[in-house]
N, C-alpha and C positions, 0 to 999 in steps of 0.2 A: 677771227673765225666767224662763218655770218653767223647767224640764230638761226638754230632749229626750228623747221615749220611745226605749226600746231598739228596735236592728234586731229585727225579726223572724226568728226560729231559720234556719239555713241547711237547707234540705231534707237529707233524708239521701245519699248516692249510689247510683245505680242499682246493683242487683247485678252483678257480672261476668256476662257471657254465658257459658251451659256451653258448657266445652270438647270441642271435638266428636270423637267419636273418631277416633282413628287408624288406621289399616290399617298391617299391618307384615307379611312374609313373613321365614320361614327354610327355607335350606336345610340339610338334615341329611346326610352322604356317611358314612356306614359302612364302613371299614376292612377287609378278610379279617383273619382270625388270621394268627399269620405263620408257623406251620405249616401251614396250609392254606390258600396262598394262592389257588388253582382259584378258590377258591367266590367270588371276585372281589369289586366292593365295591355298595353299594345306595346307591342318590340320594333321597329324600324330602323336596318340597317343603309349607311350609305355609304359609296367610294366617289372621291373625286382627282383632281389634278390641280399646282399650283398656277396653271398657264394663265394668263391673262386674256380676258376675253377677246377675242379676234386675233391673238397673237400666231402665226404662222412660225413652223417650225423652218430653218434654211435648211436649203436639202444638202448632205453630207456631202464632201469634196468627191468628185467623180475620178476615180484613179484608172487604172487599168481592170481591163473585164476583169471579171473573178472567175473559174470556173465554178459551173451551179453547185460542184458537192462542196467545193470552199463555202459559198455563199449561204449555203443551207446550215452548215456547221456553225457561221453566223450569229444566221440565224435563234439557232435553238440554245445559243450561248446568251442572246440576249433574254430569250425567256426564262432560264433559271437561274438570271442572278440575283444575288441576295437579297436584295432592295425589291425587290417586285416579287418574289416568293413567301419573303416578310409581312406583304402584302395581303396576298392571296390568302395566307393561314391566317392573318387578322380577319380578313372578308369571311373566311370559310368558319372561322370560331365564331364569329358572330351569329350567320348560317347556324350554327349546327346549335348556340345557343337558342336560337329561336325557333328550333323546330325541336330542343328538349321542351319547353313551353307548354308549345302547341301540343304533343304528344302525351306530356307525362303531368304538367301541372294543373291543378283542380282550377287555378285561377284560370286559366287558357281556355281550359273545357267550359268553363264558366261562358267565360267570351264568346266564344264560338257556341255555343247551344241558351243563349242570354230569353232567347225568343221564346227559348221550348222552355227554359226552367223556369220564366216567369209565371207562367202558364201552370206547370206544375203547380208551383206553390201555392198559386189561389188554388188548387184541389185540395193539399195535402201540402203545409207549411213543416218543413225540415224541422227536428228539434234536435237539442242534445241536454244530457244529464246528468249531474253531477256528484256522487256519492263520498261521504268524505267515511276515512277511517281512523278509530281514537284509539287511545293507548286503553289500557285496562288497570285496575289497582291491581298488587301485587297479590300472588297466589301465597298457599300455602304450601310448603317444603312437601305435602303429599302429592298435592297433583302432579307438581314438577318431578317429580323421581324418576317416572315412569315415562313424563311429559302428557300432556292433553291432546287425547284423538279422540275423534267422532266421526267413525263411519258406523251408520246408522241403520239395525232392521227394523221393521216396522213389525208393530202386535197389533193385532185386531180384534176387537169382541166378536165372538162367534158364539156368543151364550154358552161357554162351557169352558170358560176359566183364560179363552183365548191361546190366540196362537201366531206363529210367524207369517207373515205375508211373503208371499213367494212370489207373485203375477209381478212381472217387470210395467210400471206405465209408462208407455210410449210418450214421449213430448209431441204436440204436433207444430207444425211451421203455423208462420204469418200468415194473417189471411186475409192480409194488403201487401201485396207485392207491390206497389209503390212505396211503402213508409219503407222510413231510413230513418230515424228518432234515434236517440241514445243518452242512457243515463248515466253522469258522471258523479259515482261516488266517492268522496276524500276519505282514507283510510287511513288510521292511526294503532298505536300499539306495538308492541313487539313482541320476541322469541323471551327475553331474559331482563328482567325478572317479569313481567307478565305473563309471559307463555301466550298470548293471542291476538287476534284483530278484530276489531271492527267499526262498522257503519251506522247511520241511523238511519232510518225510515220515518213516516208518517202516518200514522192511521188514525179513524174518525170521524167526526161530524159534530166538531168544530176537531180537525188535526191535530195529535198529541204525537210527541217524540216516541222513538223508543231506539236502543241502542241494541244491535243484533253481532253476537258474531259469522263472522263472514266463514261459510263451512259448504266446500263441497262437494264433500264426504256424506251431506244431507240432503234428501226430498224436501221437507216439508218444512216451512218457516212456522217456528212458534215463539208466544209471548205469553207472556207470566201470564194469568188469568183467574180474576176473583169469580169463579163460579159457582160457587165458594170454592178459593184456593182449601187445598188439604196441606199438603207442602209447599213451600217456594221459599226462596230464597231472597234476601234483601236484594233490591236493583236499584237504578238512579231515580227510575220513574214508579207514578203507583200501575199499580195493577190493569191490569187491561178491564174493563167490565162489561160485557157483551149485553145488548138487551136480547129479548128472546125472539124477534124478529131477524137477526144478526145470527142463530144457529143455523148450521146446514144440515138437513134432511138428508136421509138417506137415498134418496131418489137422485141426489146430483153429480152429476154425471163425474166428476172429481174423486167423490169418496164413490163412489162405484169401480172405478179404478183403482182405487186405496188400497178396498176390503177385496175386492172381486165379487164377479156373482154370485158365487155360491153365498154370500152373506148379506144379501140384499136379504132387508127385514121390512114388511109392511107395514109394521103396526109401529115399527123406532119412531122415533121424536128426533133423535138425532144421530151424528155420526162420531162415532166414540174410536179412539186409537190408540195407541203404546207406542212408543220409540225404544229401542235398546241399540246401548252403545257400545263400544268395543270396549270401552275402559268399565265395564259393567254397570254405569247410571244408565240411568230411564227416566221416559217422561211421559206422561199420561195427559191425556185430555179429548177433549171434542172440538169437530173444522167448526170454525166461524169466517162468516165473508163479510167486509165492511172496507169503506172505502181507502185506499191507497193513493198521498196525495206523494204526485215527483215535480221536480223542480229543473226546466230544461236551463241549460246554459246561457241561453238570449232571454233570459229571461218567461219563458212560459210556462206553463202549466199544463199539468196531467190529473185523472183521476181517471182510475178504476175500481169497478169490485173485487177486490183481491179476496184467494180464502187460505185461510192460513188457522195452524192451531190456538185453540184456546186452552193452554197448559196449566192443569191445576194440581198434578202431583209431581212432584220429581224426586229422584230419587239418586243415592249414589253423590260420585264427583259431583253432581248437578245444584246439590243444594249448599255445596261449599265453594259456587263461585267466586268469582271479585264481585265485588258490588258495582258495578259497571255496565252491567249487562241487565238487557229484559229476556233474553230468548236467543235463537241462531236463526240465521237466516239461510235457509236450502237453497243450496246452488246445482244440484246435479241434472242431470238429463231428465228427471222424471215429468211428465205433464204438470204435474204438482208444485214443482219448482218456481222458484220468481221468474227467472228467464224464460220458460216456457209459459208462464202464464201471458206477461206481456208479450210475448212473438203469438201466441194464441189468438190474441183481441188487435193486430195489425199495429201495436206500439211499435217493436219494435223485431230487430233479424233477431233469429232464437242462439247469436252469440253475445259473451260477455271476456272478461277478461280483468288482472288485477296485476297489480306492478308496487312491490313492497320493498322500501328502499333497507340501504343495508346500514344505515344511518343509528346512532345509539340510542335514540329519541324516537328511533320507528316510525309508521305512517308508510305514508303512499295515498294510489288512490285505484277504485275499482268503477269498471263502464258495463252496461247493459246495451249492447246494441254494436253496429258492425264501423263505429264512426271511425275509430280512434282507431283500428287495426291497420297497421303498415302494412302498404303495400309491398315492401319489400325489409328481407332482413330477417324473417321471422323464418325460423326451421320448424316444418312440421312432422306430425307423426298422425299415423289413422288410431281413431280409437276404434278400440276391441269392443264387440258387443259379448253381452253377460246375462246372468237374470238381475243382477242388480243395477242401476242407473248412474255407477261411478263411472269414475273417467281413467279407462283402464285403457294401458296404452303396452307393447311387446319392445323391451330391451335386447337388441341381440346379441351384445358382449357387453359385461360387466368391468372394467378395469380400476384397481388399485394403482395408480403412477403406470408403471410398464407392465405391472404383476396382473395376467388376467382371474379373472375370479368365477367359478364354476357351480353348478350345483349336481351333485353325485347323484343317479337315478334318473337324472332328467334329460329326456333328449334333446342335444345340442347343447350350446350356452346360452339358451332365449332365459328370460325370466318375466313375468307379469310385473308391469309398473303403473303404480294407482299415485294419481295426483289429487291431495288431499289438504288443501287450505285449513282446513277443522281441527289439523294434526300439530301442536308446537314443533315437532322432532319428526328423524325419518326415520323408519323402520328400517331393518333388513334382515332378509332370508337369516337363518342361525349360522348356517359352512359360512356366508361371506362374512356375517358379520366375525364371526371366531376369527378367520381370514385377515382381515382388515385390525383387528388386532393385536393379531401376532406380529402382523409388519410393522405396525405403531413400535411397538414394545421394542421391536431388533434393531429400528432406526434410531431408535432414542432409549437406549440403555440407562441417563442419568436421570430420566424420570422415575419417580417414584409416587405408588398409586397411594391417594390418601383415603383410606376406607370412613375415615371421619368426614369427608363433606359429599354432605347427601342430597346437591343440590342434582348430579346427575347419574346415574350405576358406576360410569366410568370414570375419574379426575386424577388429575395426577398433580405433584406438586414438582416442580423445576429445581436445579441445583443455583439458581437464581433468582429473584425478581421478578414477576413476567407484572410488568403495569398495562400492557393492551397484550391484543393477538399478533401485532408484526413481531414482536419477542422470539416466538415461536414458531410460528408456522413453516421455515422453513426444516423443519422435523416433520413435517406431514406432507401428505401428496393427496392430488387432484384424486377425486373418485367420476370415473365417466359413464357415463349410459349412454351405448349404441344403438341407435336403431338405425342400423342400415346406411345408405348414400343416396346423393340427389345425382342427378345426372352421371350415374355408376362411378364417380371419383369421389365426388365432397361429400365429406362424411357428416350424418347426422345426428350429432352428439349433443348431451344434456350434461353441462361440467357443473361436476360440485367443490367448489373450491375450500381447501382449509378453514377459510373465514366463514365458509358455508356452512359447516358443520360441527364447528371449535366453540363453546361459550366459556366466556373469563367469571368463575365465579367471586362472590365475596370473599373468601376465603383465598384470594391470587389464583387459585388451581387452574390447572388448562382442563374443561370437562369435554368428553366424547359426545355430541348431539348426536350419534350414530346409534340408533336404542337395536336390541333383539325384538326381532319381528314375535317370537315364541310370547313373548309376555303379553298379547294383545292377541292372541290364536292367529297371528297370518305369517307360519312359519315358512313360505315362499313365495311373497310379495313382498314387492319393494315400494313400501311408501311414502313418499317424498313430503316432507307436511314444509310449514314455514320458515324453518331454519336456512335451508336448500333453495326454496324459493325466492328467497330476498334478493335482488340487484339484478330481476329477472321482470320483465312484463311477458306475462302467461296468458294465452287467449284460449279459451274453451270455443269451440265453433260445432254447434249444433248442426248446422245447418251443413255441412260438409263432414260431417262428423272425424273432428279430425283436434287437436292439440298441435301447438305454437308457442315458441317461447325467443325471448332474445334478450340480450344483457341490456339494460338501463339502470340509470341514476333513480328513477322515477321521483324525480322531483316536480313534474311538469308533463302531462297529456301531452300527446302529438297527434293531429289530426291526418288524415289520409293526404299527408305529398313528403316530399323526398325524392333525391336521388337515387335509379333504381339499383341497389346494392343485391346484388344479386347472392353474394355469399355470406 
C-alpha cells in the first residue's frame, strides 16, 4: 500500500490586530511653598494617547461603499463606546474639579486675586481669635431646680430710688468695611452638674484673666469690682480695681444710651446701673472702660478700650455662684455688647457665634467675627425686632414627634422663640409644656416620677437601670421648631433631640430639661438656653440680622470653605 502523502503545511496565523490606542488623563495639583502659603495651589489637567511618536495609523481595509446613513451610524458608534466615554467623564471630572476650585475655594480665590490681597494686607492684615470655654464648679441643688437663666433688664439711677430702662441701644456696624478679624474663643463647661459656660477675657495694664460666663440673654459685660465691693462673691480671680481715671462719665456716649436722655446728669461723676435677672438676682454697679487685650490666631494682637461694668453689689442667685467665674460677658445686639463694641472700632463684622459640644466633659469654642461662618449648611431664621436687644426669632409650628402643639388664644400656631446661651435649660410656653408631658407619661407608662430628686421639677425613675441616656431615649420624641421653608419646599427646622433635653442625674433618674416658662414670668416664649443648644454651631449675625444654626461635633473650628451643601 504506498504511504500516505504528508498534510499539507498548517497556514501561518493571522497577525494580532494593532493595538489601539489608549486615551489616559492626568491631573497635576501643585502645592504653595510652605512659607508662602497666599499664593495657594494650581490644578492642571491633561489627555494623551499611547501612539508612538511618528507612528501612522494604516488606513482601514476598503471594502465595498457603504451607504452614508450606514457610514454615519459608524460613525457615532465609535464615539460613544466605552472606552473613549470613560474617558471623556475622566477629562470632564477633572474639568469640573477644577472649576469647583476656581469658584468655590478660598485657596483658588487666593490665587487668583494674590496681587490685590497682597496689597490688602499691607493696609489692613487679616486676623483671627480665639476664645476658649471652661467648665464651672459645681452649683448648688438651688440654682439647678429651676435651672440658671439670665435675661437681663437694666435699672438705672434716676435719683429716685431708680427705675427699668426701656430705650432699646441700637448696635451700630463696622466702621472699616475692609476688616475681617475674628476672635476664637475655647469654651468649656456644661448643662449637668455645672449648669453653665464660659470664657476668658483680658483686661488691664499689665493684662489680668478673668473668667466670664458666655450670656446672650445680656447687654452689658460685668466683673466683680473692689470699688469697694459691698457684696460679691468668691471668683478664681481677685477683684477687679478700677483707678478713678478708668470711671466713665456720664457724658459718654455709651451710658447715654444706657440710661437715656432724660437722665443725663451734669453734675455725676459717674455712670451708675442695676441689672435684674429673670431668676430675680441683681447686680449693681458703675461703666468702667480699660483696655481689652485679644489674641488673634496667627498669633497677633489686639487692644481696645472696652467699657464694661464695675460690679460691686450683687444680689440673689448671683452671690451663690461657682467659684469659677468673675462676672458674664453680654452677647446681645445692644451697642453695649462685646460684639458691638468690636464691630464699632472696625475689629471686627458685628457677628459672632458659639458651638457647645454634647460631650460629658462639655466645652466647645465661641468666634467674634464673620471668619468661621459656613458658607454653606447653616439654616437661617430673621430676627424679630423688640424693645429689648435679645435675639428673638418666630417659630411657626411647634411639634412634639407627629403631635402638633398649639397655644389657645393665639393667632395661628406662631410662637416667640428667644435664644439664650445664659439659660442652663429651655423654657416653654405652660399648654405646651403641660402637652409635652402628658405625651411623656402615655408613652412611658413604667416610669415613675421620683418627687425626692430635686436635681430638676421633673425625674423619673425607670423599672430599670438607666447607666446613660441611649437606655432610654427611645421613650421620647424629637421636639421641632418651625420656622417656615427655603426655597417653598425645605423646611427650616430647629430639632431638639432627646439627648437635647434629658439629664441622667445622680440619683440614675431620667430628669426633663424642659422647665415651665411660668416660673421665670415668660409664660409664652420659648427659650432655648444650653441644654438644646449643645451639638449645634449657632451664629448670631448682626449685621443681616438674622440666626443660624447647624449640627456639629464642635470639636474643631471650620474656617470659610467647603463643599456648597446646599441643604
Amino acid at each position: 500500500m504506498p504511504p500516505r502523502p504528508p498534510p499539507p503545511p498548517r497556514p501561518p496565523p493571522p497577525p494580532p490586530p494593532p493595538e489601539q490606542p489608549q486615551l489616559h488623563s492626568v491631573v497635576i495639583i501643585t502645592l504653595p511653598p510652605p512659607d508662602q502659603p497666599s499664593k495657594g495651589k494650581t490644578i492642571t489637567a491633561y489627555t494623551y494617547t499611547d501612539d508612538p511618536p511618528g507612528t501612522l495609523t494604516p488606513p482601514p481595509h476598503r471594502g465595498p461603499a457603504m451607504a452614508p446613513a450606514y457610514a454615519d451610524s459608524r460613525r457615532s458608534r465609535r464615539v460613544v463606546s466605552p472606552r473613549r466615554a470613560a474617558a471623556m467623564v475622566l477629562v470632564l471630572g477633572a474639568l469640573a474639579l477644577a472649576a469647583y476650585y476656581c469658584f468655590y475655594s478660598d485657596v483658588a480665590v487666593q490665587f487668583l486675586g494674590m496681587e490685590e490681597e497682597e496689597a490688602q494686607k499691607e493696609r489692613n492684615e487679616t486676623k483671627s481669635f480665639l476664645l476658649p470655654l471652661y467648665p464651672k464648679a459645681r452649683q448648688g441643688r438651688a440654682l439647678r431646680e429651676f435651672g440658671d437663666i439670665k435675661l437681663a433688664a437694666k435699672r438705672v439711677d434716676d435719683g429716685g430710688g431708680g427705675r427699668k430702662a426701656t430705650k432699646k441701644l441700637q448696635a451700630k456696624g463696622a466702621t472699616s468695611a475692609g476688616t475681617n478679624s475674628t476672635v476664637l474663643l475655647p469654651i468649656k463647661g456644661n448643662v449637668f452638674p455645672d449648669g453653665q459656660y464660659y470664657t476668658s477675657i483680658f483686661v488691664g495694664n499689665p493684662p489680668r484673666p478673668y473668667f466670664l460666663d458666655v450670656d446672650t440673654g445680656s447687654d452689658l459685660t460685668w466683673i466683680q469690682c473692689d470699688a469697694p465691693c459691698t457684696n460679691c462673691a468668691k471668683g478664681p480671680h481677685p477683684l477687679y480695681k478700677p483707678t478713678k481715671e478708668k470711671i466713665v462719665p456720664p457724658r459718654d456716649s455709651l451710658c447715654q444710651e444706657l440710661q437715656g436722655d432724660q437722665n443725663y446728669c451734669e453734675t455725676c461723676k459717674q455712670c451708675d446701673y442695676e441689672i435684674e435677672y429673670a431668676d430675680r438676682s441683681s447686680s449693681m454697679g458703675v461703666l468702667a472702660k480699660d483696655d481689652m487685650h485679644l489674641i488673634t490666631t496667627n498669633g497677633g494682637r489686639e487692644k481696645l478700650d472696652y467699657v464694661f461694668g464695675c460690679a460691686y453689689d450683687q444680689q440673689g442667685q448671683l452671690l451663690f455662684s461657682p467659684a469659677k467665674t468673675d462676672g458674664i460677658l453680654g452677647l446681645s445686639s445692644a451697642a453695649i455688647s462685646l460684639p458691638s463694641q468690636l464691630a464699632s472700632k472696625g475689629i471686627i463684622s458685628n457677628v459672632f457665634g458659639h458651638c457647645i459640644t454634647r460631650e460629658a466633659n462639655g466645652g466647645g469654642y465661641m468666634f467674634l467675627g464673620d471668619e468661621y461662618v459656613p458658607r454653606w449648611g447653616l439654616t437661617w431664621a430673621p430676627i424679630r425686632g423688640g424693645l429689648d436687644n435679645l435675639y428673638h426669632t418666630e417659630a411657626h409650628n411647634v411639634n412634639y414627634g407627629d403631635q402638633q402643639l398649639s397655644l389657645h388664644g393665639q393667632a395661628g400656631n406662631s410662637v416667640q422663640v428667644i435664644f439664650d446661651s445664659g439659660s442652663s435649660y429651655t423654657y416653654l410656653p405652660e399648654e405646651i409644656y403641660k402637652n409635652i408631658v402628658a405625651a411623656i407619661k402615655n408613652d412611658s407608662p413604667s416610669f415613675v416620677q421620683d418627687d425626692s430628686d430635686t436635681t430638676l421639677p421633673l425625674c423619673w425613675k425607670a423599672d430599670s437601670s438607666v447607666r446613660h441616656l441611649g437606655d432610654v431615649k427611645q421613650f421620647f420624641k424629637p421636639l421641632n421648631l418651625h420656622f417656615g421653608k427655603r426655597w417653598f419646599f425645605v423646611p427650616k427646622t430647629f430639632t431638639i433631640l432627646p439627648d437635647d433635653y434629658l439629664i441622667l442625674s445622680d440619683k440614675g433618674n431620667v430628669c426633663l430639661g424642659l422647665l415651665n416658662g411660668t416660673e421665670i414670668n415668660h409664660g409664652s416664649t420659648i427659650i432655648v438656653g444650653d441644654v438644646s443648644l449643645r451639638g449645634k454651631l449657632v451664629v448670631y449675625d448682626n449685621e443681616r440680622r438674622q440666626i443660624g444654626w447647624a449640627n456639629s461635633e464642635c470639636t474643631k473650628p471650620q474656617s470659610q470653605k467647603g463643599f456648597p451643601f446646599f441643604l
